[in-house]
PDB file as gemmi writes it, atoms N, CA and C in Angstrom:
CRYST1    1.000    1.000    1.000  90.00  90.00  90.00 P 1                      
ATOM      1  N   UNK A   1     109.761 141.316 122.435  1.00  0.00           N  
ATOM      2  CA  UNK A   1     109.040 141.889 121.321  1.00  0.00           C  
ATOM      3  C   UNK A   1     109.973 142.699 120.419  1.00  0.00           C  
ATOM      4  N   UNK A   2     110.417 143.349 120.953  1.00  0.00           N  
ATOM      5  CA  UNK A   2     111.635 144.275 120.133  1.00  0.00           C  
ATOM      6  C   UNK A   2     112.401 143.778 118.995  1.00  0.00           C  
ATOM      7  N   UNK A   3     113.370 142.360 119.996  1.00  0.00           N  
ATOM      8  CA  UNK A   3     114.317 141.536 118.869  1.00  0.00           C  
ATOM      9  C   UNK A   3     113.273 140.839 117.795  1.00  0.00           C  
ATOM     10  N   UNK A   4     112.139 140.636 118.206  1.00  0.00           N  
ATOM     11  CA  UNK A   4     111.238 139.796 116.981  1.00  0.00           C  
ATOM     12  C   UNK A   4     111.588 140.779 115.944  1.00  0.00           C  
ATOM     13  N   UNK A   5     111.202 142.325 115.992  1.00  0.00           N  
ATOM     14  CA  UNK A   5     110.869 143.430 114.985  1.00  0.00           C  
ATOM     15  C   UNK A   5     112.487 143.568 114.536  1.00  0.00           C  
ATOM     16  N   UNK A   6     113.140 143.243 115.244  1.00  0.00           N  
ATOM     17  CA  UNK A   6     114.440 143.145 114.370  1.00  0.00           C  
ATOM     18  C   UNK A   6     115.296 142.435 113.906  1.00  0.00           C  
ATOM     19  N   UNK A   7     114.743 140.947 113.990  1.00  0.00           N  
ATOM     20  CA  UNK A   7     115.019 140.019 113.106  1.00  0.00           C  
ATOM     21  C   UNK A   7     114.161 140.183 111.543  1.00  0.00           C  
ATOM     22  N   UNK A   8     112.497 140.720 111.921  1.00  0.00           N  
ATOM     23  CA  UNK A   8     111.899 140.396 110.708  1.00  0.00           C  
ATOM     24  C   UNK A   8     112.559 141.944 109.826  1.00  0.00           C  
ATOM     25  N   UNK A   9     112.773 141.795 108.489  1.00  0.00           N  
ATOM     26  CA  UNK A   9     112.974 142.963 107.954  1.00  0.00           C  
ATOM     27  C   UNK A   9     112.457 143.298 106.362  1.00  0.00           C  
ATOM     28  N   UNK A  10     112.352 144.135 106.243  1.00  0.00           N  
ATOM     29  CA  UNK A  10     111.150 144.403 105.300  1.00  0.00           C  
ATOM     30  C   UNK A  10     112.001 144.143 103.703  1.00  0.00           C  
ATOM     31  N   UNK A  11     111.527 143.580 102.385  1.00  0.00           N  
ATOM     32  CA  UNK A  11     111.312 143.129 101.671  1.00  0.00           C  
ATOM     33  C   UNK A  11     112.944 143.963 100.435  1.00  0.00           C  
ATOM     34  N   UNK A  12     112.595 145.043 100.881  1.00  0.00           N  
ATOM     35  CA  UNK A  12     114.021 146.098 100.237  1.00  0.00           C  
ATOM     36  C   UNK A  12     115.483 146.042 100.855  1.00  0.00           C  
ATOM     37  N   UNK A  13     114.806 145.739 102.446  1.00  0.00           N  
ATOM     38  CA  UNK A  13     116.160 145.453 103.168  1.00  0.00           C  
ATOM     39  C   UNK A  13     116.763 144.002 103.010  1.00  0.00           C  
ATOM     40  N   UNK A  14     115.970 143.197 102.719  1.00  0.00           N  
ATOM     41  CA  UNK A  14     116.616 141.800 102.257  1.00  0.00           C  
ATOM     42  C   UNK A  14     117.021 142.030 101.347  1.00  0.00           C  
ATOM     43  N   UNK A  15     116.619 142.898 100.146  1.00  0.00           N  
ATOM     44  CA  UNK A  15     117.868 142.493  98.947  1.00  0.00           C  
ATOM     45  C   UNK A  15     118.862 142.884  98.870  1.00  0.00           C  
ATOM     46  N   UNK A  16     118.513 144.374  99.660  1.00  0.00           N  
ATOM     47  CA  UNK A  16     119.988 145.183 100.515  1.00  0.00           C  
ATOM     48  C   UNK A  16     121.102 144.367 100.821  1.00  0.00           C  
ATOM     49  N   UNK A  17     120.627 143.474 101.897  1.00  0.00           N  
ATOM     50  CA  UNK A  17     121.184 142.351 102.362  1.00  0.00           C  
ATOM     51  C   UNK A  17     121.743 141.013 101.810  1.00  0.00           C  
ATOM     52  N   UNK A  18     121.027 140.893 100.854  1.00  0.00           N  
ATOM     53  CA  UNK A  18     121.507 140.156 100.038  1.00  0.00           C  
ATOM     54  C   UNK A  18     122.641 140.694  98.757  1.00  0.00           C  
ATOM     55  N   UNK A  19     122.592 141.706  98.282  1.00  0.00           N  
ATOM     56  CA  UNK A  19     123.543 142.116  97.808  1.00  0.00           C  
ATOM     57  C   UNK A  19     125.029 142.234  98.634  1.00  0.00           C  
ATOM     58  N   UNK A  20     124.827 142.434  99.539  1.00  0.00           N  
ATOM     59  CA  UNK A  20     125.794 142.635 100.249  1.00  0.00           C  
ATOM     60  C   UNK A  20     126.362 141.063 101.014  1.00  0.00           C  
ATOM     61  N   UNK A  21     125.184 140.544 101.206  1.00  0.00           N  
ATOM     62  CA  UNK A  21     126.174 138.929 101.409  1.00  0.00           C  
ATOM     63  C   UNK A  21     126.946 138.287 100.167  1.00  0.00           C  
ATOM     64  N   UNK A  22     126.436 138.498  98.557  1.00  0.00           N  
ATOM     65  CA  UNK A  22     126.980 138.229  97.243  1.00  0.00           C  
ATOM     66  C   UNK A  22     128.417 138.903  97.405  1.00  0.00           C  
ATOM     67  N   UNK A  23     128.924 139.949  98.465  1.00  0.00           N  
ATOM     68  CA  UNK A  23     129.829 140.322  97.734  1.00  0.00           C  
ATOM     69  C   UNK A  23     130.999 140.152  99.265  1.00  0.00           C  
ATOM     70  N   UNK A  24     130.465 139.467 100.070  1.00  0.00           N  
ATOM     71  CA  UNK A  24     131.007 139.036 101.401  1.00  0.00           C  
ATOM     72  C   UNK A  24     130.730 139.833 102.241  1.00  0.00           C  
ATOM     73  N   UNK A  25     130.116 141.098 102.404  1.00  0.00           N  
ATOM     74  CA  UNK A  25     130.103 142.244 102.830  1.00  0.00           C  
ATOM     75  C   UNK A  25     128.925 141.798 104.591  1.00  0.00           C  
ATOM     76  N   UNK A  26     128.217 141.056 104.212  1.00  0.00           N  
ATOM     77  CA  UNK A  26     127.256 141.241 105.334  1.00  0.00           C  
ATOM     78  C   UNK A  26     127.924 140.937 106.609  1.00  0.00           C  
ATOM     79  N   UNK A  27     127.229 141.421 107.688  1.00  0.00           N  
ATOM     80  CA  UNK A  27     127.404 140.441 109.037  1.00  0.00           C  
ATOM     81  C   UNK A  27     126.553 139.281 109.259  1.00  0.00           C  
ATOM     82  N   UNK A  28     127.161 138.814 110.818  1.00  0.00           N  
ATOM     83  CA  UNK A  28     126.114 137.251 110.844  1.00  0.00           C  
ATOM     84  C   UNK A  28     124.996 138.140 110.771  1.00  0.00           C  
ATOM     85  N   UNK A  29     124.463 139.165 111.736  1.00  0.00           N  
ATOM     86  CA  UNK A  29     123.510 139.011 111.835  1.00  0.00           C  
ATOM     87  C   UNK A  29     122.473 139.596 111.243  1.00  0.00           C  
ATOM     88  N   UNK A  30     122.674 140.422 110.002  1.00  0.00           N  
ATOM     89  CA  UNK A  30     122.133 140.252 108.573  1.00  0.00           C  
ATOM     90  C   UNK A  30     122.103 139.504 107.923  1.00  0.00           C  
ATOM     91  N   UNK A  31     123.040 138.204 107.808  1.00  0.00           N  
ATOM     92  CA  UNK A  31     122.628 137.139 107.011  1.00  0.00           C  
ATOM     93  C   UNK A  31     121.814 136.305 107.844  1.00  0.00           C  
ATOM     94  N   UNK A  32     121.277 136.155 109.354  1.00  0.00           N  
ATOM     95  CA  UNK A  32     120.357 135.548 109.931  1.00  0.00           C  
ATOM     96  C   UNK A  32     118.953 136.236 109.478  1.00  0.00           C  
ATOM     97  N   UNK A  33     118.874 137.766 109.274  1.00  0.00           N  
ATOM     98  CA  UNK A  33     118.044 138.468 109.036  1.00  0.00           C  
ATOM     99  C   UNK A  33     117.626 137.666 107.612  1.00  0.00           C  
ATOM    100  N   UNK A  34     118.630 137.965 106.708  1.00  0.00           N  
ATOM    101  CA  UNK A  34     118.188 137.631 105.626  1.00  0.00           C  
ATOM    102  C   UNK A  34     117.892 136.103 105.261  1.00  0.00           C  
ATOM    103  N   UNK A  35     118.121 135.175 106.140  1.00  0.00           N  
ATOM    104  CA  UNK A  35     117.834 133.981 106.337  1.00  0.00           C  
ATOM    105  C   UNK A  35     116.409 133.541 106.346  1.00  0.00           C  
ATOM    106  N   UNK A  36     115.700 134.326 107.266  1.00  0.00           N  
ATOM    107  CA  UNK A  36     114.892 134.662 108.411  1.00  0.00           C  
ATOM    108  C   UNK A  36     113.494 134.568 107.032  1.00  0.00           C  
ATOM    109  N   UNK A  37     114.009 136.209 106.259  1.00  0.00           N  
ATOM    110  CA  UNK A  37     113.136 136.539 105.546  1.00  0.00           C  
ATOM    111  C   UNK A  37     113.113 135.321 103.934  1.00  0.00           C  
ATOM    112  N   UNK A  38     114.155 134.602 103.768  1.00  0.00           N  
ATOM    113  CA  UNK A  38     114.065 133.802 102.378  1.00  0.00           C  
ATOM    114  C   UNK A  38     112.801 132.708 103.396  1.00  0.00           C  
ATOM    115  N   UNK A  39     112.759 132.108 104.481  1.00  0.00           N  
ATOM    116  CA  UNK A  39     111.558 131.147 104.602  1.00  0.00           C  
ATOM    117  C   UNK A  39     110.484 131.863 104.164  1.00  0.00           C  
ATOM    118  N   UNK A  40     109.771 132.992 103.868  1.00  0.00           N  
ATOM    119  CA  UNK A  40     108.803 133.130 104.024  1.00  0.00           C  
ATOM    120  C   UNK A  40     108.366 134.506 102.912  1.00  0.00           C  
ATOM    121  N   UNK A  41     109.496 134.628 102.425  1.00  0.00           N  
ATOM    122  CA  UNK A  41     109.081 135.399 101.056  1.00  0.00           C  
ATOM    123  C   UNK A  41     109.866 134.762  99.751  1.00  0.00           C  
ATOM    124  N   UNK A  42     108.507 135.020  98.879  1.00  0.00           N  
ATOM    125  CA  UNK A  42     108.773 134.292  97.569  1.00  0.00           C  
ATOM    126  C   UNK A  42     109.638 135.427  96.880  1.00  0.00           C  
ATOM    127  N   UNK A  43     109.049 136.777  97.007  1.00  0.00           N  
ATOM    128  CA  UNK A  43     110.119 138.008  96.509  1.00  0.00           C  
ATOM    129  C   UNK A  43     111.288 137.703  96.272  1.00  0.00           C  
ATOM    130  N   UNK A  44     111.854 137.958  97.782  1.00  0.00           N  
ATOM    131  CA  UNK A  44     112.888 138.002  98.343  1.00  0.00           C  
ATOM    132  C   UNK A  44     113.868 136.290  98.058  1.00  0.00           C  
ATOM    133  N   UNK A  45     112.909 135.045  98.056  1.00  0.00           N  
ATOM    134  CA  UNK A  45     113.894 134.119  97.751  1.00  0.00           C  
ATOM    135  C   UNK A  45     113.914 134.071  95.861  1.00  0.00           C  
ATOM    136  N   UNK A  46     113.233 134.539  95.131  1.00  0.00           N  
ATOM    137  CA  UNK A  46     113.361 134.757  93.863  1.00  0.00           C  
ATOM    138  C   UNK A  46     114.941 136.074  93.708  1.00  0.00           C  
ATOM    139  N   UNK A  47     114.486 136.995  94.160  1.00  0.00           N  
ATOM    140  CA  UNK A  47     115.835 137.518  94.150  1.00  0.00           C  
ATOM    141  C   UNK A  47     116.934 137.362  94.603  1.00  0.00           C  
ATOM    142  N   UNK A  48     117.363 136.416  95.839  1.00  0.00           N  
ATOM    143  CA  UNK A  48     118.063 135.883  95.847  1.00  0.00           C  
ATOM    144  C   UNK A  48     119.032 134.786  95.081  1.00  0.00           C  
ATOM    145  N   UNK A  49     118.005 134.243  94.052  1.00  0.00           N  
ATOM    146  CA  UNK A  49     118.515 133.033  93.687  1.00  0.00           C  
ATOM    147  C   UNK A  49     118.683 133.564  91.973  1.00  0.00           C  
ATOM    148  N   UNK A  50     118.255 134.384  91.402  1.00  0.00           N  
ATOM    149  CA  UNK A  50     118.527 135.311  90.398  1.00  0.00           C  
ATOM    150  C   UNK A  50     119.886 136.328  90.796  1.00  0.00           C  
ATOM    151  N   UNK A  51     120.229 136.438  92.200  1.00  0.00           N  
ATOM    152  CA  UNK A  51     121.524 137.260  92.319  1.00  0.00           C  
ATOM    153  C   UNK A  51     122.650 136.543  92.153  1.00  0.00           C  
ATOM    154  N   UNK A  52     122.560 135.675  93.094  1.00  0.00           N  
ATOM    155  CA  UNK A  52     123.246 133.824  93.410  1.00  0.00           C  
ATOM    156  C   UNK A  52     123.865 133.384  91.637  1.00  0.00           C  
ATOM    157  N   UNK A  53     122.664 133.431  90.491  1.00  0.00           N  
ATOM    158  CA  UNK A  53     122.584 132.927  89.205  1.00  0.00           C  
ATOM    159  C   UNK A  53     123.905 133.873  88.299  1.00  0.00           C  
ATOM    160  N   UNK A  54     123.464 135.333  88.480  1.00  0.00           N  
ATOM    161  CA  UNK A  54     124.154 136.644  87.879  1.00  0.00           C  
ATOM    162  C   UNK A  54     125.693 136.482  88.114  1.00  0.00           C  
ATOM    163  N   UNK A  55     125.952 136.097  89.859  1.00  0.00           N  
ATOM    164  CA  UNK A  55     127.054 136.362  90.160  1.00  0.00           C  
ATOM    165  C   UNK A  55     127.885 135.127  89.585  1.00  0.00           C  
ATOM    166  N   UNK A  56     127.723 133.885  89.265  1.00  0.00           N  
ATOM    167  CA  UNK A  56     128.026 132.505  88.995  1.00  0.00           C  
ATOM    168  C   UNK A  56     128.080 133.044  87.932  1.00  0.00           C  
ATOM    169  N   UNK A  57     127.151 133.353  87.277  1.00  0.00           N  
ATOM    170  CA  UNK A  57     127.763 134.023  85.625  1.00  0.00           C  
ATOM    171  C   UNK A  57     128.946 134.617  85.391  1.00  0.00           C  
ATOM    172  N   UNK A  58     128.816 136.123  86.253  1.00  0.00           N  
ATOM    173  CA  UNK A  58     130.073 136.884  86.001  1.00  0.00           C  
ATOM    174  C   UNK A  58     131.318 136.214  86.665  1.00  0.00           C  
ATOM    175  N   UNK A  59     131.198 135.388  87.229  1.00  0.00           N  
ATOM    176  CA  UNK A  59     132.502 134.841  87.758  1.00  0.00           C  
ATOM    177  C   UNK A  59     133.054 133.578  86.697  1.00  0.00           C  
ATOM    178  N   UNK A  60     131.798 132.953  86.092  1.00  0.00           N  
ATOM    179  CA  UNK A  60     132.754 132.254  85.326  1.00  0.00           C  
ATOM    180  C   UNK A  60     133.281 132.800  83.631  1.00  0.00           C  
ATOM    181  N   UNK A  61     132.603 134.032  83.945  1.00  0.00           N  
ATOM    182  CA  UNK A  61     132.674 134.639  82.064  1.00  0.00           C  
ATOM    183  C   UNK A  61     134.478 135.057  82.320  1.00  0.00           C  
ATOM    184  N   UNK A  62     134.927 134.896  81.124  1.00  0.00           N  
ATOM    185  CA  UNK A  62     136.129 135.319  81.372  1.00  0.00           C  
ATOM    186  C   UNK A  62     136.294 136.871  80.018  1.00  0.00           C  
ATOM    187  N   UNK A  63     136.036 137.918  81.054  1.00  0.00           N  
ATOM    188  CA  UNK A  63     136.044 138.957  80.688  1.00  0.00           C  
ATOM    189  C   UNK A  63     137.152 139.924  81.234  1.00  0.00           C  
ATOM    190  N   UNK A  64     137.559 140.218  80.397  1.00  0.00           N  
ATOM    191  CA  UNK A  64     139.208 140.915  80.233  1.00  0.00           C  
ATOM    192  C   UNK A  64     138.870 141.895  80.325  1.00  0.00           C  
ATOM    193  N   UNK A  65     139.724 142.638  80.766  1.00  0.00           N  
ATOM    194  CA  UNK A  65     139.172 144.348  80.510  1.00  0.00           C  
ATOM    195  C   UNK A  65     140.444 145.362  80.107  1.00  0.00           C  
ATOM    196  N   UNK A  66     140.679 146.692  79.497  1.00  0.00           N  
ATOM    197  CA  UNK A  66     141.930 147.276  79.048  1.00  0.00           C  
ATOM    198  C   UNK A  66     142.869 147.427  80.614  1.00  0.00           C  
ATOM    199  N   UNK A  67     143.591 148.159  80.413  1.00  0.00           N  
ATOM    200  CA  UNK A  67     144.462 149.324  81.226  1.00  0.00           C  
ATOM    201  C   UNK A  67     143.930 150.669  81.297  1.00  0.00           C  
ATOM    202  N   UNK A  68     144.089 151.227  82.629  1.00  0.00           N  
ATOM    203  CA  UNK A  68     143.696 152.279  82.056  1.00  0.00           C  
ATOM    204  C   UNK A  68     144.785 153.354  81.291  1.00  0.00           C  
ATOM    205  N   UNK A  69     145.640 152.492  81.306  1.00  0.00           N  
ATOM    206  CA  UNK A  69     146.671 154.061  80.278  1.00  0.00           C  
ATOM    207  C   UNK A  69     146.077 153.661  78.846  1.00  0.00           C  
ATOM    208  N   UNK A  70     145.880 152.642  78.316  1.00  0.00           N  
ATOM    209  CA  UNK A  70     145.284 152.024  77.118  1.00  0.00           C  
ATOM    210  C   UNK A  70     144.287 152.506  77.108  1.00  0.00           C  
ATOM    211  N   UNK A  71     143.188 152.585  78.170  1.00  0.00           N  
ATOM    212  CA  UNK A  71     142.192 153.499  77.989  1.00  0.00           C  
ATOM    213  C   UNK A  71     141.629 155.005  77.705  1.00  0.00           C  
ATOM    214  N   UNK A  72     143.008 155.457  78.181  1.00  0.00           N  
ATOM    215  CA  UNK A  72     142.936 156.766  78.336  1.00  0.00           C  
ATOM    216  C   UNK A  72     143.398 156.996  76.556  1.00  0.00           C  
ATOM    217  N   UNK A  73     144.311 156.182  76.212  1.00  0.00           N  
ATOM    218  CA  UNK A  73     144.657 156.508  74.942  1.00  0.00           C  
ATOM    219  C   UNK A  73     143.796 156.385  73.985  1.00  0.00           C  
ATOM    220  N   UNK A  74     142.856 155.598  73.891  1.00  0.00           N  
ATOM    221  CA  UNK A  74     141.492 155.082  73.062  1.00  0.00           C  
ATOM    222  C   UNK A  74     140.938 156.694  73.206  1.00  0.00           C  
ATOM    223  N   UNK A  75     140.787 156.903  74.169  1.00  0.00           N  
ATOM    224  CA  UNK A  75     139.635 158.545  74.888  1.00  0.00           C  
ATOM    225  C   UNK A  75     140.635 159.489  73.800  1.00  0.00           C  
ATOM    226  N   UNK A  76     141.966 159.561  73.900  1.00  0.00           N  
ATOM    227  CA  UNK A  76     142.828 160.633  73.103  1.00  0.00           C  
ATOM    228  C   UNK A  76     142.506 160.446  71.675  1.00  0.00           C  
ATOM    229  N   UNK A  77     142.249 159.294  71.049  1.00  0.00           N  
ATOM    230  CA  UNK A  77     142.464 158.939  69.895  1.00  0.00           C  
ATOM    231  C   UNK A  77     140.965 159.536  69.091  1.00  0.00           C  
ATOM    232  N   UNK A  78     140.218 159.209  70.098  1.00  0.00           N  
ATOM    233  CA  UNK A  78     138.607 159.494  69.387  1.00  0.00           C  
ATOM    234  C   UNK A  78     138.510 160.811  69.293  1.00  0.00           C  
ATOM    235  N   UNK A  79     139.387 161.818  70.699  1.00  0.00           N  
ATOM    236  CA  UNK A  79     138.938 163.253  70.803  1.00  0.00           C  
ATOM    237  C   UNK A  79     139.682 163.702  69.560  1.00  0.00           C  
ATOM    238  N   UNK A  80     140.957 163.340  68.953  1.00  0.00           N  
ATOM    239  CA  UNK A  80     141.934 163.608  67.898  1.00  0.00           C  
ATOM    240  C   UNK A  80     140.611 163.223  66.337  1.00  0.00           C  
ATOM    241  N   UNK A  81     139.739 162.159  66.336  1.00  0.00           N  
ATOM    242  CA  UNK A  81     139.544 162.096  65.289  1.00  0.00           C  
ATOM    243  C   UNK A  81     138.311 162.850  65.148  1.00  0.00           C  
ATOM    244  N   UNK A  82     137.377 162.828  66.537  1.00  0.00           N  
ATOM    245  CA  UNK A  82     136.294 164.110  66.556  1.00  0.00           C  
ATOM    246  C   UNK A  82     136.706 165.331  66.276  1.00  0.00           C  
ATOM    247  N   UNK A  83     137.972 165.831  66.470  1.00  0.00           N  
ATOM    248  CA  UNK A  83     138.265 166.931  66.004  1.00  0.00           C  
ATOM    249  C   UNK A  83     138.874 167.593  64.611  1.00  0.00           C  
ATOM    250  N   UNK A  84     138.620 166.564  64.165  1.00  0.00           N  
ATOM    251  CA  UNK A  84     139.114 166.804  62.386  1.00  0.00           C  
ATOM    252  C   UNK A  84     137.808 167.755  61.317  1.00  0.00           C  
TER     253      UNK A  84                                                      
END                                                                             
């Protein structure tokens, strides 16, 4: 009875879980958990497959980003012209 109650897991902890398998982070046996719970919730397999969608996005966008010494200089430049 026990392991039943801790395979099934409640609806917040799957996306928990699922965030955390998106980013390699889970163990097996949270991703069995979260396995467990996509048969049988529509929630939970909707958010899954909307996380699944997001992350395929940001991985194929090719988004550049500064330096941060470049950044820091942008931050100097604005405080120099706010202060005029």
């Amino acid at each position: 009875m026990k392991t039943t109650k801790k395979l099934f897991v409640s609806c917040e902890e799957a996306q928990s879980i699922c965030d955390k398998n998106q980013y390699g982070e889970a163990s097996i046996f949270e991703k069995i958990k979260l396995n467990i719970r996509l048969l049988y919730c529509k929630v939970t397999r909707a958010y899954s497959q909307k996380n699944a969608k997001l992350t395929k996005t940001m991985n194929a966008s090719n988004i550049q980003t500064i330096s941060p010494s470049e950044k820091e200089a942008m931050k100097k430049k604005i405080q120099k012209e706010l202060s005029k």
